[in-house]
DSSP file (Angstrom, degrees, kcal/mol; ACC not computed):
  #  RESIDUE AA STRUCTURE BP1 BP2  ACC     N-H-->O    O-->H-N    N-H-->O    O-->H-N    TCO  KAPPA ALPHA  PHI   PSI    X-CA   Y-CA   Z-CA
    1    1 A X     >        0   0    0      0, 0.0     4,-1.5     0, 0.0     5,-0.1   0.000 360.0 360.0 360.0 -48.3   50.2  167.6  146.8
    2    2 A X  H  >  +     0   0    0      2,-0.1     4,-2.1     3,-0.1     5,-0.1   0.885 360.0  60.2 -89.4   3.4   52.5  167.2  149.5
    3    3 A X  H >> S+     0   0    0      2,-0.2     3,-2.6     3,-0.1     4,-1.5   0.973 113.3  43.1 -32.7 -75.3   49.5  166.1  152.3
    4    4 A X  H 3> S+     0   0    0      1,-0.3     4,-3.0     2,-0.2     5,-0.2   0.821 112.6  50.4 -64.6 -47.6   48.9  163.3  149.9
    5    5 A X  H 3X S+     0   0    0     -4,-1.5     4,-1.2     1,-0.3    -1,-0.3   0.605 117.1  40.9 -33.6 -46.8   52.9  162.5  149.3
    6    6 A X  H << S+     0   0    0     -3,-2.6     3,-0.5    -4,-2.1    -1,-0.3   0.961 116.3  52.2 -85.9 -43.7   53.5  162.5  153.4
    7    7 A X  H >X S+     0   0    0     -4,-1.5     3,-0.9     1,-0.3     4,-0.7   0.782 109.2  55.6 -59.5 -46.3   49.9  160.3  153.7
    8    8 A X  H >< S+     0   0    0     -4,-3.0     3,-1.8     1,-0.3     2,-0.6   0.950 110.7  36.6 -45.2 -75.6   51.5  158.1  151.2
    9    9 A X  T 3< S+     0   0    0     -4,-1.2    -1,-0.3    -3,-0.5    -2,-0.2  -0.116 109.6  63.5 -81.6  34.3   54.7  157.3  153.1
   10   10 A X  T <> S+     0   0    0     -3,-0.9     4,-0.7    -2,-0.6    -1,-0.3   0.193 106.8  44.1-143.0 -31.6   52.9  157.2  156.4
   11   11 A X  T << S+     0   0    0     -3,-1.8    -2,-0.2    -4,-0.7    -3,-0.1  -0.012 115.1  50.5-123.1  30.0   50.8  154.0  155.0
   12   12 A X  T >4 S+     0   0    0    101,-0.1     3,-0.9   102,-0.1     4,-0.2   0.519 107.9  48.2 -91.1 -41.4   53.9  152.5  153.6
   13   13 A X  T 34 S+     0   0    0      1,-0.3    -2,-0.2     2,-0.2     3,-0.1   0.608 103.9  66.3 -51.7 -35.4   55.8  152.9  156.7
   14   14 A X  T >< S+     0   0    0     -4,-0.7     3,-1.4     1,-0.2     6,-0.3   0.674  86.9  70.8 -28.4 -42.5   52.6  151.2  158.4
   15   15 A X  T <  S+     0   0    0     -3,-0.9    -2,-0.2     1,-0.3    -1,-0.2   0.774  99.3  43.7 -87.6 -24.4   53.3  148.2  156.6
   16   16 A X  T 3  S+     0   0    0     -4,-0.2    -1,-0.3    -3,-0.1    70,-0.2   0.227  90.9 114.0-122.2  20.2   56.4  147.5  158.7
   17   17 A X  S <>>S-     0   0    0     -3,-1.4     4,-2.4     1,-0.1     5,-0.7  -0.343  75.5-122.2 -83.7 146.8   54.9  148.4  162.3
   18   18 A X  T  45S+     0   0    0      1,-0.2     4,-0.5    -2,-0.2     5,-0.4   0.921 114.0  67.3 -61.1 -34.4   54.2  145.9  165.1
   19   19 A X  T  45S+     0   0    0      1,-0.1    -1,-0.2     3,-0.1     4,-0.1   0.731 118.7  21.7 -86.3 -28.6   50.4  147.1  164.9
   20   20 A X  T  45S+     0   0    0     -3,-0.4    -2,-0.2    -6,-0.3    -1,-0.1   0.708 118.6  60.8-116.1  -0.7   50.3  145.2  161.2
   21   21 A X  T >X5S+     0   0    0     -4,-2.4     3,-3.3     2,-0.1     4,-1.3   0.955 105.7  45.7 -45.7 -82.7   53.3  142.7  161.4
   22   22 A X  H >><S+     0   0    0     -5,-0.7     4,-2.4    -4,-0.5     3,-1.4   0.928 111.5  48.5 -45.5 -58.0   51.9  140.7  164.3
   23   23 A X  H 34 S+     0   0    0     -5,-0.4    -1,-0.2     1,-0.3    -2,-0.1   0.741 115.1  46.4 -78.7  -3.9   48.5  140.3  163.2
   24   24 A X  H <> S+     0   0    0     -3,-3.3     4,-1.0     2,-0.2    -1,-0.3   0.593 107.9  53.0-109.1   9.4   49.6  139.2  160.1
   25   25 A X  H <X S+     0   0    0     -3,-1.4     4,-2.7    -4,-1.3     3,-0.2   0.937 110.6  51.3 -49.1 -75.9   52.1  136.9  161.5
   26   26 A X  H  X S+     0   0    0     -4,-2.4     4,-1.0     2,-0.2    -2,-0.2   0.527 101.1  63.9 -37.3 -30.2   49.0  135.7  163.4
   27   27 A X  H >> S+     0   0    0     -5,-0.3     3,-1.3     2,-0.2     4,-0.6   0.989 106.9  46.4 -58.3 -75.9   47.1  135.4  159.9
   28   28 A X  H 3X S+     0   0    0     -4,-1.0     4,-3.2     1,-0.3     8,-0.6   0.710  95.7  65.9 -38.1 -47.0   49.4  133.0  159.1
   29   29 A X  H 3< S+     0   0    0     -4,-2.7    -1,-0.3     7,-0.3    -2,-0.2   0.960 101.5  54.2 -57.7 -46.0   49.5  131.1  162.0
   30   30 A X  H << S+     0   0    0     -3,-1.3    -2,-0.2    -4,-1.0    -1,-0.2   0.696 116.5  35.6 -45.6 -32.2   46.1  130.1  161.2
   31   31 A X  H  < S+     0   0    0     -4,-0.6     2,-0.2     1,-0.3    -2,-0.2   0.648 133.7  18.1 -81.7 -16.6   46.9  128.9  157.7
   32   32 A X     X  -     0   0    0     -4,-3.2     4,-2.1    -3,-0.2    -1,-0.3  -0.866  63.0-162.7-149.7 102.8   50.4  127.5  158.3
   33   33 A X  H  > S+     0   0    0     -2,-0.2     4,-1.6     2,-0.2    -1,-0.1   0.867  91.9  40.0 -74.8 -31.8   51.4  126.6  161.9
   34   34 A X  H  > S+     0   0    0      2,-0.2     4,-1.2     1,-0.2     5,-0.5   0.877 119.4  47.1 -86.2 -52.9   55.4  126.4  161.3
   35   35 A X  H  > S+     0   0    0      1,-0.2     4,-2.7     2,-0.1     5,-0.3   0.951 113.6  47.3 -62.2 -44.3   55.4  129.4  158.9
   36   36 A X  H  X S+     0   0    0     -4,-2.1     4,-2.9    -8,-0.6     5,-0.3   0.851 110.5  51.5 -41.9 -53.4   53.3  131.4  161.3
   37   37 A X  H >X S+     0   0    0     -4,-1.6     4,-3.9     2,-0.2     3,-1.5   0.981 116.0  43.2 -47.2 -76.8   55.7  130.3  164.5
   38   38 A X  H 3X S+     0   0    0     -4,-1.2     4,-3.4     1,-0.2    -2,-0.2   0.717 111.9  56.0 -39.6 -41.8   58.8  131.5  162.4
   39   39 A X  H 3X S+     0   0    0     -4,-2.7     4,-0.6    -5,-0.5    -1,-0.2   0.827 121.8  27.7 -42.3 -57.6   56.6  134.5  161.4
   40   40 A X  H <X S+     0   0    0     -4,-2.9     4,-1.3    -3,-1.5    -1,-0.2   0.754 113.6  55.7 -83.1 -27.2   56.2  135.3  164.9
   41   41 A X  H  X S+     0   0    0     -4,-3.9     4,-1.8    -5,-0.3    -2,-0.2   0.867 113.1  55.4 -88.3 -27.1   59.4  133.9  167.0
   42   42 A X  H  X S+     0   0    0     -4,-3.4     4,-1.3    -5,-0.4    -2,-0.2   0.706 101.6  53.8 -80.2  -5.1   61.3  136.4  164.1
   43   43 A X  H  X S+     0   0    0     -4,-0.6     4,-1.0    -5,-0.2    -1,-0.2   0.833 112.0  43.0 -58.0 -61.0   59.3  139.2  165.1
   44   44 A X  H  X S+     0   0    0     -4,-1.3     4,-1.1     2,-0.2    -2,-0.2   0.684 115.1  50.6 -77.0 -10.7   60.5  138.6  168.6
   45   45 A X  H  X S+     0   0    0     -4,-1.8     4,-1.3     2,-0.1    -1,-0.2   0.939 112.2  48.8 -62.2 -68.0   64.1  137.9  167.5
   46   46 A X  H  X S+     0   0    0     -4,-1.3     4,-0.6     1,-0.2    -2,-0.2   0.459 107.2  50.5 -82.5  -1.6   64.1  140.8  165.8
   47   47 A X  H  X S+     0   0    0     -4,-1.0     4,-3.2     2,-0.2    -1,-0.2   0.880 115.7  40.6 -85.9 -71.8   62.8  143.0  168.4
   48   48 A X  H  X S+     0   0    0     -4,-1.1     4,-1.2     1,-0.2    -2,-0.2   0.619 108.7  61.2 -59.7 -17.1   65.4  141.8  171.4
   49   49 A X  H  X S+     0   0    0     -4,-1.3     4,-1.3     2,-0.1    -1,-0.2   0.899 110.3  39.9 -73.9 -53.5   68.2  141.8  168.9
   50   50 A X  H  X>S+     0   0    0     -4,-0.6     4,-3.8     2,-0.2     5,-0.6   0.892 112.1  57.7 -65.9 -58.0   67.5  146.0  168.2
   51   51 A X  H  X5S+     0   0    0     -4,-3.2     4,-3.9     2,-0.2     5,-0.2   0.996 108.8  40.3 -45.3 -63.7   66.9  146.6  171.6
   52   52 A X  H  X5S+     0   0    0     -4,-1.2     4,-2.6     1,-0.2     5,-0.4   0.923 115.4  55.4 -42.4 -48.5   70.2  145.3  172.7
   53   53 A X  H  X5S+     0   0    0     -4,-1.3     4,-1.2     1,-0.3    -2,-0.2   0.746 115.8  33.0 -54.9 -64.7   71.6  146.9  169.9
   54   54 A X  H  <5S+     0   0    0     -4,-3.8    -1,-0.3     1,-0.2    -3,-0.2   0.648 112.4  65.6 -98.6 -14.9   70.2  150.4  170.8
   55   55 A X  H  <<S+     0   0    0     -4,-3.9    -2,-0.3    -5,-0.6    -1,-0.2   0.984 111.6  35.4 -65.3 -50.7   70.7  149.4  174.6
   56   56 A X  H  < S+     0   0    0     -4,-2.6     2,-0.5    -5,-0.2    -2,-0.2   0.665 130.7  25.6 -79.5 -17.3   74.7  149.4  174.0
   57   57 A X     <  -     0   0    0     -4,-1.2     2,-0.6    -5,-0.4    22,-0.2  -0.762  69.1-157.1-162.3 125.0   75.0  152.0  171.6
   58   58 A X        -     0   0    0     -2,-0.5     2,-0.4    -3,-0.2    19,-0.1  -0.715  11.5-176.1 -95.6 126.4   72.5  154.9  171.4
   59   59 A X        -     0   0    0     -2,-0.6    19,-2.7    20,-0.2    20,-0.4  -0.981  33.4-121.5-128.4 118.1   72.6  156.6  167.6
   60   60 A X        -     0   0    0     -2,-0.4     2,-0.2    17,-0.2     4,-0.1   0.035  21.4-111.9 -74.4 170.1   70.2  159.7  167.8
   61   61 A X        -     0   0    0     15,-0.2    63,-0.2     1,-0.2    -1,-0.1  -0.587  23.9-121.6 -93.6 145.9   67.2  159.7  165.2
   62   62 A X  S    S+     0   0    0     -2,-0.2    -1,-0.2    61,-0.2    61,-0.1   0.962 121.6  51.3 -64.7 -60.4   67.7  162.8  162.3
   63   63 A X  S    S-     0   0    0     59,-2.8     2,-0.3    -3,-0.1    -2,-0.1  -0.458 108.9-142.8 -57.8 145.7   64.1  164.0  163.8
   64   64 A X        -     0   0    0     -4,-0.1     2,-0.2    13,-0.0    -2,-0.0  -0.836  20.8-167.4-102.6 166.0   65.6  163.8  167.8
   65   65 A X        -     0   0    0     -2,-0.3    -4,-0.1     8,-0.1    11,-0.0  -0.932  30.5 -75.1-135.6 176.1   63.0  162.6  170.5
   66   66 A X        -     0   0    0     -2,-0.2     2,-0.9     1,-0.1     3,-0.2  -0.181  28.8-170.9 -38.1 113.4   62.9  162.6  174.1
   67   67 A X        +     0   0    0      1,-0.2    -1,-0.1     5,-0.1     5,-0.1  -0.601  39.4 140.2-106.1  67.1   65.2  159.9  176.5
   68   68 A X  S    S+     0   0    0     -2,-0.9    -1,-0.2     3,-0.0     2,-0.2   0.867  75.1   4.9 -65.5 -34.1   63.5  161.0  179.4
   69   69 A X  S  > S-     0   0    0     -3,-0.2     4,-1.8     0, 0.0     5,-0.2  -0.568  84.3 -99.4-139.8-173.1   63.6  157.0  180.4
   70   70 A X  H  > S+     0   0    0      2,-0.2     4,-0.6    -2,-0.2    -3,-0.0   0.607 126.2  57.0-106.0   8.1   65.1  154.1  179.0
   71   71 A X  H  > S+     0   0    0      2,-0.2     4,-2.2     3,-0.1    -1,-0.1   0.731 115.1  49.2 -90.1 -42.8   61.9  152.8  177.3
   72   72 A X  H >>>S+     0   0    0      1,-0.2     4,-2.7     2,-0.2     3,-1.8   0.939 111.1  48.5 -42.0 -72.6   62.5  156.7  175.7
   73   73 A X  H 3X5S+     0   0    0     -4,-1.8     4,-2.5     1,-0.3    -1,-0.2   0.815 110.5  50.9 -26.1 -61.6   66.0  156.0  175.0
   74   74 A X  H 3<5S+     0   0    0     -4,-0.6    -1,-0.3     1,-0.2    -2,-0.2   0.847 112.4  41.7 -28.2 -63.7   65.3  152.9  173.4
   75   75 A X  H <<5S+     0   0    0     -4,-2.2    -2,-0.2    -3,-1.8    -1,-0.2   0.847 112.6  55.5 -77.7 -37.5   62.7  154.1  171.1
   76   76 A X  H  <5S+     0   0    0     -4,-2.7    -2,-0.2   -10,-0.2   -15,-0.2   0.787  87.3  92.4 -71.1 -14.1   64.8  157.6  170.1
   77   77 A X     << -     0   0    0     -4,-2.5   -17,-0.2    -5,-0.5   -19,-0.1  -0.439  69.2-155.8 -81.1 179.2   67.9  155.7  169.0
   78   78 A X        +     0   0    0    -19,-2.7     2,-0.6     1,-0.1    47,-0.2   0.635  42.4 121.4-124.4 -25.1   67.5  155.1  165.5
   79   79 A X  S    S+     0   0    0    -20,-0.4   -20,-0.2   -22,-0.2    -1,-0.1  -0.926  71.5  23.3-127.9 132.7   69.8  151.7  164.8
   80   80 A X  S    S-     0   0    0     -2,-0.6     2,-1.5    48,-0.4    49,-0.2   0.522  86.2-128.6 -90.7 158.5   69.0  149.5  163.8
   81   81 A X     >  -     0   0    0     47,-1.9     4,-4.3     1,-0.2    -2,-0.1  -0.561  17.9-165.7 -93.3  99.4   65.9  150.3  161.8
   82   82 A X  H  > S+     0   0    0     -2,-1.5     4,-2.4     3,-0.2     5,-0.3   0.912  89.7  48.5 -59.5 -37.0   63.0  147.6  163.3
   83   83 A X  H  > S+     0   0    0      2,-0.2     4,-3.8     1,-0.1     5,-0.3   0.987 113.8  46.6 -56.8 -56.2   60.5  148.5  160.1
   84   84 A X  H  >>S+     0   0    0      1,-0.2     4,-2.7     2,-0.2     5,-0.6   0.938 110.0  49.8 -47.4 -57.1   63.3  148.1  157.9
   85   85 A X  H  X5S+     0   0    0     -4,-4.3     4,-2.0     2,-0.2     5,-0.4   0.907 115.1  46.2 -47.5 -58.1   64.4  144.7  159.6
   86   86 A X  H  X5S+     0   0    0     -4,-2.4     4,-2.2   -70,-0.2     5,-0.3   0.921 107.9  56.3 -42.6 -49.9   60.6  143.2  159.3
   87   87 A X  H  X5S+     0   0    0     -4,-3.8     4,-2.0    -5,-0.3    -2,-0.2   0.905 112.8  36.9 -39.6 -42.4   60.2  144.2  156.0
   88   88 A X  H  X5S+     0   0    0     -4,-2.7     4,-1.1    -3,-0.3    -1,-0.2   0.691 120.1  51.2-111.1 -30.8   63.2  142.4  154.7
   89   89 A X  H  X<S+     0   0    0     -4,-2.0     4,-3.3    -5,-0.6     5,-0.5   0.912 102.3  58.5 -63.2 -52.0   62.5  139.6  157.0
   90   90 A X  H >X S+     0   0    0     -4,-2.2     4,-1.4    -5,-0.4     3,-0.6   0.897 111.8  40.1 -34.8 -89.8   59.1  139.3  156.0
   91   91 A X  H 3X S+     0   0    0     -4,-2.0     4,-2.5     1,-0.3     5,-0.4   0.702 105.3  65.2 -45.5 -38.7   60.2  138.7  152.4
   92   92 A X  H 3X S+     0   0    0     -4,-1.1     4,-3.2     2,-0.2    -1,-0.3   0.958 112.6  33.6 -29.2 -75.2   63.1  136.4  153.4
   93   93 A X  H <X S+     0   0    0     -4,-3.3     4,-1.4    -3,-0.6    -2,-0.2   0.975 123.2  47.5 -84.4 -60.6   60.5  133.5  155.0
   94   94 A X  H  X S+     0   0    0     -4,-1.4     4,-2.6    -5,-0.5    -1,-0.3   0.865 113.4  46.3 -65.1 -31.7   57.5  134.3  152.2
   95   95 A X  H  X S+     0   0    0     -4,-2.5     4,-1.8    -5,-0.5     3,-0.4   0.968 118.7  40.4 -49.2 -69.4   59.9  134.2  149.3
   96   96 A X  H  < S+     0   0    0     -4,-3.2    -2,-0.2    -5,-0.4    -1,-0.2   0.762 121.4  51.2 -44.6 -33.8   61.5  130.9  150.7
   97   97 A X  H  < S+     0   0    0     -4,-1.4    -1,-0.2     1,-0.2    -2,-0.2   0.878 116.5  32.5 -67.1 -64.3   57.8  130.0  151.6
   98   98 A X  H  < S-     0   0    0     -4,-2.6    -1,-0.2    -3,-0.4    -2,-0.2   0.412  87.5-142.2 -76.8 -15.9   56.1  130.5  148.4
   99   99 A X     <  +     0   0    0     -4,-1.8     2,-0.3    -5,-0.3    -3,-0.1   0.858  53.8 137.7  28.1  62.4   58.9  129.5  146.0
  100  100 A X    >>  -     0   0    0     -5,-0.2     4,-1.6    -6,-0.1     3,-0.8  -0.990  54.2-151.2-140.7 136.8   57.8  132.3  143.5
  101  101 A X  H 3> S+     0   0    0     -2,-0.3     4,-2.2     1,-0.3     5,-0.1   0.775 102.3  39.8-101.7 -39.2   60.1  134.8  141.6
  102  102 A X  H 34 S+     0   0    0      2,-0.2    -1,-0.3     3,-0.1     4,-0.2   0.448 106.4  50.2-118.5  44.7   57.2  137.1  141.8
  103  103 A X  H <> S+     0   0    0     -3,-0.8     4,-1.9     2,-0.2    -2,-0.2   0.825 118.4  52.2 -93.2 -53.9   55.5  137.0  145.0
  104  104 A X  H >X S+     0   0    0     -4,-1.6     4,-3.1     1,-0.2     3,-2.1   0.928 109.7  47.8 -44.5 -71.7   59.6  137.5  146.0
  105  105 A X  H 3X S+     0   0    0     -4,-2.2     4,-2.1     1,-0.3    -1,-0.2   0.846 113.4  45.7 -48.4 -31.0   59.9  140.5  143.7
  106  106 A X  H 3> S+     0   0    0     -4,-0.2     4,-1.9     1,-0.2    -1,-0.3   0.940 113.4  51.9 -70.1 -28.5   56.5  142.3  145.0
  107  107 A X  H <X S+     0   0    0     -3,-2.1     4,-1.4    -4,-1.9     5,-0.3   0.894 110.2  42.9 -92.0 -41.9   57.6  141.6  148.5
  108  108 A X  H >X S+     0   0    0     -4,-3.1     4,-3.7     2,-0.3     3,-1.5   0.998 115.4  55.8 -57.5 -49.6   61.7  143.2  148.3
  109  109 A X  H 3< S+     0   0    0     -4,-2.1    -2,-0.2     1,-0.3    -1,-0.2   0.911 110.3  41.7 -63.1 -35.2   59.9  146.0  146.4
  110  110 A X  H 3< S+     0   0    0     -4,-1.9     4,-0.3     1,-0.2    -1,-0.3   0.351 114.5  51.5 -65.6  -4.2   57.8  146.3  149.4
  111  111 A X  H <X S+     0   0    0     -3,-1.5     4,-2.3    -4,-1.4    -1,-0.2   0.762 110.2  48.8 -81.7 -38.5   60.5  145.9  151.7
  112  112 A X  T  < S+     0   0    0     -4,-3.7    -2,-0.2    -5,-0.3    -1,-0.2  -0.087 110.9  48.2 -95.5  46.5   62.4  148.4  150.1
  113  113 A X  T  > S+     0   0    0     -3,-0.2     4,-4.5    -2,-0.1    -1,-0.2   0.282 112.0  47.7-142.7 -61.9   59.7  150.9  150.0
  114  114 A X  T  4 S+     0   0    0     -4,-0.3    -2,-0.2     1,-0.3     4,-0.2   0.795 109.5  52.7 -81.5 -26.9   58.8  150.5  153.5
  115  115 A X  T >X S+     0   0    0     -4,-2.3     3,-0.9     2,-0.1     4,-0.9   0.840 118.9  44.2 -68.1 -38.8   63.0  150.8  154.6
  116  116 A X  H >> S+     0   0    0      1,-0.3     4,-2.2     2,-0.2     3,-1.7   0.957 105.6  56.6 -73.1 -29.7   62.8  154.5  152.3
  117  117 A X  H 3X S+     0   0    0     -4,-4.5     4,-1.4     1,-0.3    -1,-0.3   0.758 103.5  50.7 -74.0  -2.9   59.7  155.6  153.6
  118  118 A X  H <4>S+     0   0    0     -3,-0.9     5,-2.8    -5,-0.2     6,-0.8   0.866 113.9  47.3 -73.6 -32.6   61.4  155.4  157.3
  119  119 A X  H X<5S+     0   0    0     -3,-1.7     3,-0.6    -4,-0.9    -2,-0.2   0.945 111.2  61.0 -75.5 -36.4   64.3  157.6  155.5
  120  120 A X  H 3<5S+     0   0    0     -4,-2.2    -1,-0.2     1,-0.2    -2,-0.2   0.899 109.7  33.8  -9.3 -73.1   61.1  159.8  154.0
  121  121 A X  T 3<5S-     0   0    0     -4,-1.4    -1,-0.2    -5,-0.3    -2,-0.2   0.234 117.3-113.9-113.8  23.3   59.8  160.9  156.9
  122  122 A X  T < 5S+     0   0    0     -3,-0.6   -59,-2.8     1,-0.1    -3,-0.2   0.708  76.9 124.8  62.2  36.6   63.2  161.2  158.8
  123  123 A X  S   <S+     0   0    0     -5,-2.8   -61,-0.2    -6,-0.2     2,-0.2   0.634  79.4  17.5 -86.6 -12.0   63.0  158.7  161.3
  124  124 A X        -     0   0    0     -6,-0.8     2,-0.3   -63,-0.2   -61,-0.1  -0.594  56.4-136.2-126.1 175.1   66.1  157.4  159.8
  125  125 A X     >  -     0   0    0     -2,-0.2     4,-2.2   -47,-0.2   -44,-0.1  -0.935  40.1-101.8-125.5-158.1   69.1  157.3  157.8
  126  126 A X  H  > S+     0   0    0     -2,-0.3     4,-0.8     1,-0.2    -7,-0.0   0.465 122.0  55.5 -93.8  20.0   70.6  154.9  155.5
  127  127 A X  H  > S+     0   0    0      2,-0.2     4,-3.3     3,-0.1     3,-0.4   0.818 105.9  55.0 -61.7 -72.2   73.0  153.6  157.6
  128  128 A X  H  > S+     0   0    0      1,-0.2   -47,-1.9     2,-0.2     4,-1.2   0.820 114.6  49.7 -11.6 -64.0   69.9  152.9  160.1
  129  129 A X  H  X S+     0   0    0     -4,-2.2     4,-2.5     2,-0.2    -1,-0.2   0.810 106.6  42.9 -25.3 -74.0   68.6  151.0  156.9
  130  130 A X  H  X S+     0   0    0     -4,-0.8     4,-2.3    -3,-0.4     5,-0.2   0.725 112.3  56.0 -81.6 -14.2   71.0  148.9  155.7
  131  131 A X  H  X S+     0   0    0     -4,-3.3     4,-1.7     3,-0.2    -2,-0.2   0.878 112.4  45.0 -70.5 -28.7   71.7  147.9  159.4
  132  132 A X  H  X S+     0   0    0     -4,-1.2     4,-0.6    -5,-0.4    -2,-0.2   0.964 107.7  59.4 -67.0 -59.6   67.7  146.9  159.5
  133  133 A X  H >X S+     0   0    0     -4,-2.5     3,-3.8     2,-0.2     4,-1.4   0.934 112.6  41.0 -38.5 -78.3   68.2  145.1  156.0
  134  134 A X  H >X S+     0   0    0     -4,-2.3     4,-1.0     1,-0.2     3,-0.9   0.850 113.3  46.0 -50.4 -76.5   70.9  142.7  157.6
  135  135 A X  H 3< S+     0   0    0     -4,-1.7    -1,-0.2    -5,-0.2    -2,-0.2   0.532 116.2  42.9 -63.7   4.4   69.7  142.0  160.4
  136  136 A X  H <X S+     0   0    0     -3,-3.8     4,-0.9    -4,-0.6    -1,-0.2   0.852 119.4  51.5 -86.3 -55.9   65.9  141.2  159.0
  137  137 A X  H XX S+     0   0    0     -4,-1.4     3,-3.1    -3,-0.9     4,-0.7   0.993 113.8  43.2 -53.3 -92.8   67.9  139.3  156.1
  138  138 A X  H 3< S+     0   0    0     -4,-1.0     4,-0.2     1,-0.4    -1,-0.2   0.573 104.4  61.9 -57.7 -11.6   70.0  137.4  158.8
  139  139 A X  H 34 S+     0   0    0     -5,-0.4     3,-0.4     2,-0.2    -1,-0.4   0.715  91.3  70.8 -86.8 -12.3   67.2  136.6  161.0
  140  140 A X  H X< S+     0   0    0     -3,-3.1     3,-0.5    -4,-0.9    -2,-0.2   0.869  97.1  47.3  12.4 -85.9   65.8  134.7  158.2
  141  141 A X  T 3< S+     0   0    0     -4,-0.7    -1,-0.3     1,-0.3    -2,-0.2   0.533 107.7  55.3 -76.9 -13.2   68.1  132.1  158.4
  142  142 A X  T 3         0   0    0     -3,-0.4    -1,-0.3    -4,-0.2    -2,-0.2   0.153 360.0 360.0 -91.3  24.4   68.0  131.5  162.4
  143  143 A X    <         0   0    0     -3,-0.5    -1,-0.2  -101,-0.0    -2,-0.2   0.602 360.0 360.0-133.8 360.0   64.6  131.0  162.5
């Protein structure tokens, strides 16, 4: 039971990766060229924003990994939480997109699913989290 339970939070936590973000950014761009740009220039916003973020102030990850380099460093600090921050961007521009009370509601619950499952499998905490929220949230509106 708990195989399936970690397999579970492993393909929710998926959902807020650069490996299915982008290409569904990229979906989009094909159906909607302006939502697709935003889709994509707040991916890269949100990306350079975290980096600085973790460049100036390193907060270790509960699981620790390696800073062997500074692309390590980068990736072990833990805040702000980049899944979290897509997720909850993600929903931002398609709620506003779609103008639908429950496209919105499926997509927060799937933001906030995909922000626990980082806290799940202990890449995070909630501090990590809510710092991800906002800044997903607040890239919204610049883009």
């Amino acid at each position: 039971m708990i195989f399936w339970r970690q397999f579970f939070w492993k393909i929710i936590t998926a959902l807020g990766s650069f490996y299915v973000v982008v290409p569904a950014a990229l979906g989009f761009l094909l159906m909607n060229l302006m939502l697709g740009v935003k889709l994509l220039g707040g991916i890269g916003v949100i990306a350079a924003i975290a980096i600085l973020i973790r460049l100036v102030y390193f907060k270790e990850r509960p699981k620790k990994r390696p800073t062997t380099s500074l692309l390590r460093k980068i990736d072990a600090s833990s805040f702000p939480s980049i899944h979290a921050a897509r997720g909850f961007f993600f929903a931002m521009v398609l709620t506003r997109y779609y103008q639908d009370a429950y496209v919105g509601l499926v997509l927060f619950i799937l933001a906030i699913l995909i922000a626990f499952s980082r806290y799940r499998l202990h890449h995070h905490d909630s501090i990590d989290l809510i710092g991800g929220a906002i800044l997903g949230i607040a890239v919204s509106y610049l883009v």
